[in-house]
C-alpha positions as CSV (number, residue, x, y, z in Angstrom):
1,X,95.1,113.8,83.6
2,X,96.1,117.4,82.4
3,X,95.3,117.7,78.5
4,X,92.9,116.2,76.5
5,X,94.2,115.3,73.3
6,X,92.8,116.9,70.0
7,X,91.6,113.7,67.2
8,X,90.4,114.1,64.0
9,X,91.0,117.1,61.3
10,X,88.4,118.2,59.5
11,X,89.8,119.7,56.3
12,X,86.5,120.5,54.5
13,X,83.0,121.1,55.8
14,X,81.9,117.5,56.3
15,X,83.3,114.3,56.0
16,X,82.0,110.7,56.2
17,X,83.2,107.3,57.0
18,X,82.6,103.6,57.3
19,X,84.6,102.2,59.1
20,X,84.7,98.5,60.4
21,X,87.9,97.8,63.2
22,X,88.3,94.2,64.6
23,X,90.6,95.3,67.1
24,X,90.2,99.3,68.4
25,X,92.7,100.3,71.1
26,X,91.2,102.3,74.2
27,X,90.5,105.9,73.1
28,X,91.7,107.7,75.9
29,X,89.4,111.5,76.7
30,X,89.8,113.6,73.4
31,X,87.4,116.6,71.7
32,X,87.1,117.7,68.0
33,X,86.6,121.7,66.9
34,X,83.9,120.1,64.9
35,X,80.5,118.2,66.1
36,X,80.3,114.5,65.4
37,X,77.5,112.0,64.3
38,X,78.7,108.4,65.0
39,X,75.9,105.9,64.2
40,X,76.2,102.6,66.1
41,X,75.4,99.7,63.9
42,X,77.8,96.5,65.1
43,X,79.7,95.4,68.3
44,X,79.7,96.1,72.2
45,X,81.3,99.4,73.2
46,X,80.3,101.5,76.1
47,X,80.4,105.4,75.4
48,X,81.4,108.5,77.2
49,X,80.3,111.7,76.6
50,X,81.2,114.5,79.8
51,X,80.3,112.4,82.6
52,X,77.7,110.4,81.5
53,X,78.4,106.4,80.1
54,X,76.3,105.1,77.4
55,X,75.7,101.1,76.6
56,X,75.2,101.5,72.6
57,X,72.5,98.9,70.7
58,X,72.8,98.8,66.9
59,X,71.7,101.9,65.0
60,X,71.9,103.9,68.3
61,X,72.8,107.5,66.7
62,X,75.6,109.5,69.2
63,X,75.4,113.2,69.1
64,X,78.8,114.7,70.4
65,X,79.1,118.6,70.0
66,X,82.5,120.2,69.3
67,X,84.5,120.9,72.5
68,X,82.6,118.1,74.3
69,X,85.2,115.8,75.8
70,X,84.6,112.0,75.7
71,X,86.2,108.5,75.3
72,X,84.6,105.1,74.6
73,X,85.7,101.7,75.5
74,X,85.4,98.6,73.3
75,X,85.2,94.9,73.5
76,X,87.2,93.9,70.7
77,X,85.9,90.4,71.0
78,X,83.3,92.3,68.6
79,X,84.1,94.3,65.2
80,X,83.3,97.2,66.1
81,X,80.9,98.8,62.7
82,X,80.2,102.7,62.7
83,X,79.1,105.5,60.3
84,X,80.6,108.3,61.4
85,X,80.3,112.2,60.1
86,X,82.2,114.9,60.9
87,X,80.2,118.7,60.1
88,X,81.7,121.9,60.3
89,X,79.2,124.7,61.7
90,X,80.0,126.5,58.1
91,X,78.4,123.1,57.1
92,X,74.9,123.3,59.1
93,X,74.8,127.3,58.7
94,X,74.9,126.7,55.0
95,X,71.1,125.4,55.3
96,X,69.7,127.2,57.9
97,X,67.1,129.0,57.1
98,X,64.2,130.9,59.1
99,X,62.3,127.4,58.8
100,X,64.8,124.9,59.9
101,X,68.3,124.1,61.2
102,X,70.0,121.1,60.2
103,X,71.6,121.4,64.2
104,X,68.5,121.3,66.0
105,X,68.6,117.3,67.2
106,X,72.3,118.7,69.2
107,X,70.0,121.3,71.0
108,X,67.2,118.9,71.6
109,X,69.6,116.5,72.9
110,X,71.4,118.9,75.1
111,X,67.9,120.2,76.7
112,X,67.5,116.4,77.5
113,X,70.1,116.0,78.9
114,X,71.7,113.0,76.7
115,X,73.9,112.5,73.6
116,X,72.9,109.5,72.3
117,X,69.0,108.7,70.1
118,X,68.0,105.7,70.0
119,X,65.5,104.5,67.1
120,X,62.3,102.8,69.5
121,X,61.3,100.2,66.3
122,X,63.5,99.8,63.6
123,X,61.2,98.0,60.8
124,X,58.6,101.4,60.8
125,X,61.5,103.8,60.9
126,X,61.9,106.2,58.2
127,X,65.6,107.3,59.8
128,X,66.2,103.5,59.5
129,X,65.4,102.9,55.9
130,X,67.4,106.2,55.5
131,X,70.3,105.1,57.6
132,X,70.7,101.8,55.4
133,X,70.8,103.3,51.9
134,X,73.5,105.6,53.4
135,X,75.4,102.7,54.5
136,X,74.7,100.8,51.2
137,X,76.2,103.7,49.5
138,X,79.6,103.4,50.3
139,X,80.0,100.3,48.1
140,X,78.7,102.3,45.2
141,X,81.4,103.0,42.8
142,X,78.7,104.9,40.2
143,X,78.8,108.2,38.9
144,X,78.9,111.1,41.6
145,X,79.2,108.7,43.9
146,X,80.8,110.9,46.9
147,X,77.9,113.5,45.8
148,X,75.1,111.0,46.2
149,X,76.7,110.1,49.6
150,X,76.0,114.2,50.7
151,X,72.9,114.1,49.4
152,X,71.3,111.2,51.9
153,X,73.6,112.4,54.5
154,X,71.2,115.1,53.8
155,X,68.1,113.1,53.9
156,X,69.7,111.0,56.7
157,X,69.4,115.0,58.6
158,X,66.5,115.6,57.7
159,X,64.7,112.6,59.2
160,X,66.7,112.4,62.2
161,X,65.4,116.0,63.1
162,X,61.8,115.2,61.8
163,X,62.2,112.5,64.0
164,X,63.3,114.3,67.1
165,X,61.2,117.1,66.8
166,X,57.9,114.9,66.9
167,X,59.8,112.2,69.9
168,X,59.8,109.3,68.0
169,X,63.1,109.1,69.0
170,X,64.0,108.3,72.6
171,X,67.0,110.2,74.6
172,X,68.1,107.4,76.1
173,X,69.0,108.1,79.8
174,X,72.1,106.1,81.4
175,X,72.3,105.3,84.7
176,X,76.1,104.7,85.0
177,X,76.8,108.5,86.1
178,X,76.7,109.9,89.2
179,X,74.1,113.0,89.9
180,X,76.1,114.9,91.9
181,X,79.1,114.5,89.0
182,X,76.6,115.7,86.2
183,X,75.4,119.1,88.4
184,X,79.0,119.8,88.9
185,X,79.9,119.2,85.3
186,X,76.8,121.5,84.1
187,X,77.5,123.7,86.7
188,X,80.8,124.3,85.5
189,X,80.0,124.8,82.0
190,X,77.5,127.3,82.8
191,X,80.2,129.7,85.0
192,X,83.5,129.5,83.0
193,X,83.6,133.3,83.5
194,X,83.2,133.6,86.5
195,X,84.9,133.0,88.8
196,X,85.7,129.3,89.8
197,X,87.0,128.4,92.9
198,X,86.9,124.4,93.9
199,X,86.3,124.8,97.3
200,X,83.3,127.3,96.3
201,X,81.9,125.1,94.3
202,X,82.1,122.2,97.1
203,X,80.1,124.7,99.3
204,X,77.3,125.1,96.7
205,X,76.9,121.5,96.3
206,X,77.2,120.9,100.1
207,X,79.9,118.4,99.7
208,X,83.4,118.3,101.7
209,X,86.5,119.8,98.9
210,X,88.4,116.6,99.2
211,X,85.4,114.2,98.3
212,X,84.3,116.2,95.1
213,X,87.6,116.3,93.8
214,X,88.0,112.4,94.6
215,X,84.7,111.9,92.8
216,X,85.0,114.2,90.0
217,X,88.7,111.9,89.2
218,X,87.2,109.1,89.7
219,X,83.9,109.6,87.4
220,X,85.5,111.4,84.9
221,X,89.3,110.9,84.3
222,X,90.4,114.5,85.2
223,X,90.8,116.9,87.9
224,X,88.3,119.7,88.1
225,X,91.0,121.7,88.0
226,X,92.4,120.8,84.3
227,X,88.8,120.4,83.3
228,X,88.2,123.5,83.8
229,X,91.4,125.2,82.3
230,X,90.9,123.1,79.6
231,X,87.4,124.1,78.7
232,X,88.4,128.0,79.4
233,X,90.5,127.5,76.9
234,X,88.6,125.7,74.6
235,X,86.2,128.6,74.4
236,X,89.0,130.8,74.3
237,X,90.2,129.4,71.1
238,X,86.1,129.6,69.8
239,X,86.2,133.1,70.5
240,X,89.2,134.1,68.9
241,X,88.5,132.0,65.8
242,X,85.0,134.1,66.0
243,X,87.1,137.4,65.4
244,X,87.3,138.7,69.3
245,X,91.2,139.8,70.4
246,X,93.2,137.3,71.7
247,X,93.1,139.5,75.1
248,X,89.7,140.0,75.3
249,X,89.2,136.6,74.8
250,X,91.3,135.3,77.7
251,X,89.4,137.8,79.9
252,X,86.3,136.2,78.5
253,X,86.9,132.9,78.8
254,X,87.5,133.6,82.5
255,X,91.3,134.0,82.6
256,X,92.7,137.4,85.2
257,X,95.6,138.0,83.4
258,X,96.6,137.5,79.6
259,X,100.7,135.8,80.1
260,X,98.8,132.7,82.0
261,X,96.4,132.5,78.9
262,X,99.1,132.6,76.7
263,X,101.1,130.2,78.2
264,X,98.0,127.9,79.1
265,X,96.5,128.2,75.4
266,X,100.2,127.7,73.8
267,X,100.8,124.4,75.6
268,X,97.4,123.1,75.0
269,X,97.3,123.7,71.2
270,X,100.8,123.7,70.3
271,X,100.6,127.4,69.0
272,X,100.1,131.3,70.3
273,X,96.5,132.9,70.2
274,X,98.2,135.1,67.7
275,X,99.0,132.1,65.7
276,X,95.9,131.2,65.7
277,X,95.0,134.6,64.3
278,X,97.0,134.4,61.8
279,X,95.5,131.4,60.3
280,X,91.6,132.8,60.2
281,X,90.5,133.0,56.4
């Protein structure tokens, strides 16, 4: 697999759905520019986030950060029942504050390693009760309804960091990933400036080149090599939309020259960095 395909536009800061499918295709390895919140509440589906597979019990809450890729795979024997929220970081920066950070269950979770929370006991849960009148909102047709919706979307936040903060939420671990995979993945991610060179990265790991790269396919979907343009250029996109040059960021991002940038970034997001530019506010 070469490119990872871009789903979902967010068009405003946040935006929630309810969504109920009977019969979901296969979603093949995608990423959003936005972080998601999808929470679990009917049908079988197994989910994966950057190596790692989750099983998914109802009301299990799935914390995917932009950039992340992942895929899940769904029985359709099963409707398959979901809340799921799309936030801007605008969105979370707009209440941050020197006491709290809406965003701090996605850094909790990514210290532990996992992406999805799951709630230990349902009937004493605060998030739960929470979770249900967000749910129970979407058939309310009253006055300010969409408003009302924010607002325990709001509360729903509130709770689920409240919750993770004092671990009455467990980071459910999966055991349907390899190790090895998961140390290449995170060591990857931590060295996308530097310089990356596969057979390198099999010596550090003590592995022979060919088996890694058999592995890494076979775990993941991808070849280490397109992962790893593809996540260059990821951040490469981050940075420009951050206000660095379109040739500093290639250089950043751990490209050596700015035409193979260019071209890279242009077939991946179907426009130039200077495009890209262009369309800052």
């Amino acid at each position: 697999m070469g490119e990872y395909e871009k789903r979902g536009y967010l068009n405003s800061e946040f935006r929630l759905f309810h969504l109920t499918d009977t019969e979901t295709k296969e979603v093949e390895y995608h990423y959003h520019e936005f972080d998601k919140i999808t929470i679990f509440i009917h049908g079988r589906v197994n989910y994966m986030v950057e190596g790692r597979t989750y099983e998914l019990k109802p009301y299990d809450i799935v914390l995917v950060k932009h950039n992340d890729i992942h895929r899940l795979v769904v029985d359709n024997r099963y409707p398959y029942e979901r809340i799921i929220v799309y936030i801007s970081p605008n969105f979370m920066d707009a209440y941050k504050t020197e006491e709290y950070d809406l965003s701090c269950c996605f850094q909790k979770a990514e210290k532990a390693g996992s992406n999805v929370l799951r709630i230990p006991s349902l009937k004493k849960s605060s998030l739960f009760r929470s979770i249900t009148r967000l749910e129970r909102s979407f058939s309310d047709g009253a006055y300010a309804a969409a408003l009302y919706r924010q607002v325990l979307f709001l509360e729903f936040m509130i709770h689920l960091n409240r919750a993770a903060l004092s671990n009455r939420l467990e980071f459910i671990d999966t055991d349907a990933c390899n190790p090895k995979v998961i140390d290449i993945l995170e060591y990857i991610n931590g060295h996308l400036t530097d310089e990356l060179n596969i057979n390198a990265i099999a010596e550090t790991f003590y592995i022979s080149r060919y088996y890694m790269m058999r592995l890494f396919k076979q775990e993941t979907g991808f070849t280490i090599g397109s992962y790893i343009s593809q996540k260059r250029l990821l951040l490469g996109r981050e940075l420009i939309a951050s206000g660095t040059s379109a040739a500093q960021a290639a250089y950043e991002c751990g490209f050596k020259d700015y035409s193979t940038f260019q071209r890279a970034y242009k077939a991946l997001f179907k426009e130039s960095p200077r495009d890209t530019l262009l369309t800052l506010p």
